[in-house]
Short mmCIF file of the C-alpha atoms (twelve columns), coordinates in Angstrom:
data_MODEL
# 
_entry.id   MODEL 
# 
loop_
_atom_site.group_PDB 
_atom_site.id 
_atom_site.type_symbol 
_atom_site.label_atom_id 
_atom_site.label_alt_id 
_atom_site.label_comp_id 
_atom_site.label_asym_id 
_atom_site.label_seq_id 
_atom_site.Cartn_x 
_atom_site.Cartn_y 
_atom_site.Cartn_z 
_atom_site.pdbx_PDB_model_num 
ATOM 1  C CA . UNK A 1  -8.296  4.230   -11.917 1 
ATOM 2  C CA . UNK A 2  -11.332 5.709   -11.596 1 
ATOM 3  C CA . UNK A 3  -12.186 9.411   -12.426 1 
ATOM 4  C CA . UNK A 4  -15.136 10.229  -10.631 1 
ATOM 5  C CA . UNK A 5  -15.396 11.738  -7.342  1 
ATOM 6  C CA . UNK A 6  -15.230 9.021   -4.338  1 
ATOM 7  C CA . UNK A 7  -17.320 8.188   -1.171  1 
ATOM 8  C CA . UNK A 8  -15.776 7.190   2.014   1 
ATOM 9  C CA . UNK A 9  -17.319 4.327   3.499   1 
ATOM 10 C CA . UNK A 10 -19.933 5.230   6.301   1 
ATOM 11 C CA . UNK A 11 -20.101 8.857   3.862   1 
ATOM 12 C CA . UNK A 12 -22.726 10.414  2.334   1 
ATOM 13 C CA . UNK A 13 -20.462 13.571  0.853   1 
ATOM 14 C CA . UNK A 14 -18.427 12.799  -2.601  1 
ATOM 15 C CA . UNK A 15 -14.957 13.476  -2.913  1 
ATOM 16 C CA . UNK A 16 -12.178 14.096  -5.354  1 
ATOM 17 C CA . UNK A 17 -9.281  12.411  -5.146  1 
ATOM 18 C CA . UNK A 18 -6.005  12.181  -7.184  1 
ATOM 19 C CA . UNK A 19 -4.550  8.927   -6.318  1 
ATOM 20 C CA . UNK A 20 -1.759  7.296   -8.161  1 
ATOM 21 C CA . UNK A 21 -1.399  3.088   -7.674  1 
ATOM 22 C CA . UNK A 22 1.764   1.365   -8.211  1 
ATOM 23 C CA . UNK A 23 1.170   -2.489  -8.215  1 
ATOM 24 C CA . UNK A 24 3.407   -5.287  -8.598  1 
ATOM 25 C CA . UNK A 25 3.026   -9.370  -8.365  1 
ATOM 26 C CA . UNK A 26 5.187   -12.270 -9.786  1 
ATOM 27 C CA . UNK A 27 2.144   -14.017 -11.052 1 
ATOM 28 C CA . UNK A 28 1.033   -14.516 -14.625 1 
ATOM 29 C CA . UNK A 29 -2.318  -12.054 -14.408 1 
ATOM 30 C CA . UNK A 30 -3.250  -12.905 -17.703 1 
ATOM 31 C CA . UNK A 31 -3.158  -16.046 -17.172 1 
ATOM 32 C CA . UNK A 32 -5.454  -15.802 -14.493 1 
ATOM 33 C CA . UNK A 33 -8.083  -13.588 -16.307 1 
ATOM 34 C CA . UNK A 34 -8.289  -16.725 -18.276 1 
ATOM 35 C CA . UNK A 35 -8.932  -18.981 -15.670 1 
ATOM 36 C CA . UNK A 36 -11.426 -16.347 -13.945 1 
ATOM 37 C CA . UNK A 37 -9.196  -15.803 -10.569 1 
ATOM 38 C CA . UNK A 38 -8.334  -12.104 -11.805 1 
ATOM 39 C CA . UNK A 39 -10.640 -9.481  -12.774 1 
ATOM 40 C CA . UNK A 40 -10.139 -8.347  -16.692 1 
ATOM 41 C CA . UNK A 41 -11.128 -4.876  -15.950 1 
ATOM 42 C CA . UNK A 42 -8.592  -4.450  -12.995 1 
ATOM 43 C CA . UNK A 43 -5.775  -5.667  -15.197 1 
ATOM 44 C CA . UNK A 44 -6.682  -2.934  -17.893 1 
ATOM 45 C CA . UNK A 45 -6.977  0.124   -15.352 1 
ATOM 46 C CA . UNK A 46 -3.258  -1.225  -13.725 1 
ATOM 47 C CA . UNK A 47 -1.328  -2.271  -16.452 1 
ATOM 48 C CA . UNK A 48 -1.271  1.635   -18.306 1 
ATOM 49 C CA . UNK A 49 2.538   1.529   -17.811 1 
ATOM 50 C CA . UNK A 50 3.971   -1.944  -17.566 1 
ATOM 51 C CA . UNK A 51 7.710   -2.441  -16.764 1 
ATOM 52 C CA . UNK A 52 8.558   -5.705  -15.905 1 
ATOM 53 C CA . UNK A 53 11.746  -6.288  -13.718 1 
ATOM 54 C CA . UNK A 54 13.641  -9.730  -14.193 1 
ATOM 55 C CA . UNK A 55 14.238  -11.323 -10.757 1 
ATOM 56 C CA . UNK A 56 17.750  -10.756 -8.465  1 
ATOM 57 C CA . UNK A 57 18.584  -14.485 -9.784  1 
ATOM 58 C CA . UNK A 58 18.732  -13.437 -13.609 1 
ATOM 59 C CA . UNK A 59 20.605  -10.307 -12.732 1 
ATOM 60 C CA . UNK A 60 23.870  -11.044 -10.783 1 
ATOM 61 C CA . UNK A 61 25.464  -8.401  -11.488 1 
ATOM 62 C CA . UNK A 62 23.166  -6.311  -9.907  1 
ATOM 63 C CA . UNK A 63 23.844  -7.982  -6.347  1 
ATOM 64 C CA . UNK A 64 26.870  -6.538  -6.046  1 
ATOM 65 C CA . UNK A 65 25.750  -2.947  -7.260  1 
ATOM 66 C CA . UNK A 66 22.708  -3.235  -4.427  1 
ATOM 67 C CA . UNK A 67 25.035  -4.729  -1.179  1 
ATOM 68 C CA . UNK A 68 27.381  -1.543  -2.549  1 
ATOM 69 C CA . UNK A 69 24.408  0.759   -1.819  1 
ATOM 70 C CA . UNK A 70 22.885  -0.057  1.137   1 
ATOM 71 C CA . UNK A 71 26.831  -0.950  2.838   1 
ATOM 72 C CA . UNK A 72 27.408  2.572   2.500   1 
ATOM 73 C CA . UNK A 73 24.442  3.375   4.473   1 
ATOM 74 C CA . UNK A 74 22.376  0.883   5.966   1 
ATOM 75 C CA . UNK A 75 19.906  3.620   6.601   1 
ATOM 76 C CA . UNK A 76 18.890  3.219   3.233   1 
ATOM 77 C CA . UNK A 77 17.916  -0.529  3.568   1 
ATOM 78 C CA . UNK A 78 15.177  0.863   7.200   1 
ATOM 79 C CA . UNK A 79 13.826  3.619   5.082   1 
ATOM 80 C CA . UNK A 80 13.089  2.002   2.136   1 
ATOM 81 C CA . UNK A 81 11.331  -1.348  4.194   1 
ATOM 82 C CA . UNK A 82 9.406   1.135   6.358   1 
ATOM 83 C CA . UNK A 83 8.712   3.452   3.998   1 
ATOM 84 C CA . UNK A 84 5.116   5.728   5.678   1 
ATOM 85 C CA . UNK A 85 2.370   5.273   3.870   1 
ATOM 86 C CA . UNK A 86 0.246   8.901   3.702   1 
# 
């Protein structure tokens, strides 16, 4: 997002950083670049690889094929809520 070297907050002494951002939302952000609530600039530096996902509701079948998963190991389902952040 942005390619130049960072400062921390309270820092005086630059950075680099490689930092990857994966973003999602169920709102409409164009949309909202037109009414002002969403930044035009932030869309453009997120949206490099769009996929968009239909919701659980349009995709049935896939509710079966999840409950499958995570019945077979519900170890699955804690790991992937609490995933760490680093």
């Amino acid at each position: 997002m942005k390619r130049s070297p960072i400062t921390r907050l309270g820092s005086e002494n630059a950075i680099r950083a490689d930092v990857r951002v994966i973003a999602a939302t169920n709102r409409d952000l164009e949309q909202l670049i037109r009414e002002g609530r969403f930044r035009e600039d932030l869309y453009y530096r997120l949206n490099l690889f769009p996929r968009f996902v239909p919701p659980l509701r349009e995709r049935r079948t896939d509710i079966l094929l999840l409950a499958d998963y995570y019945a077979i190991d519900p170890r699955r389902f804690r790991s992937a809520a609490a995933a760490p952040s680093r």
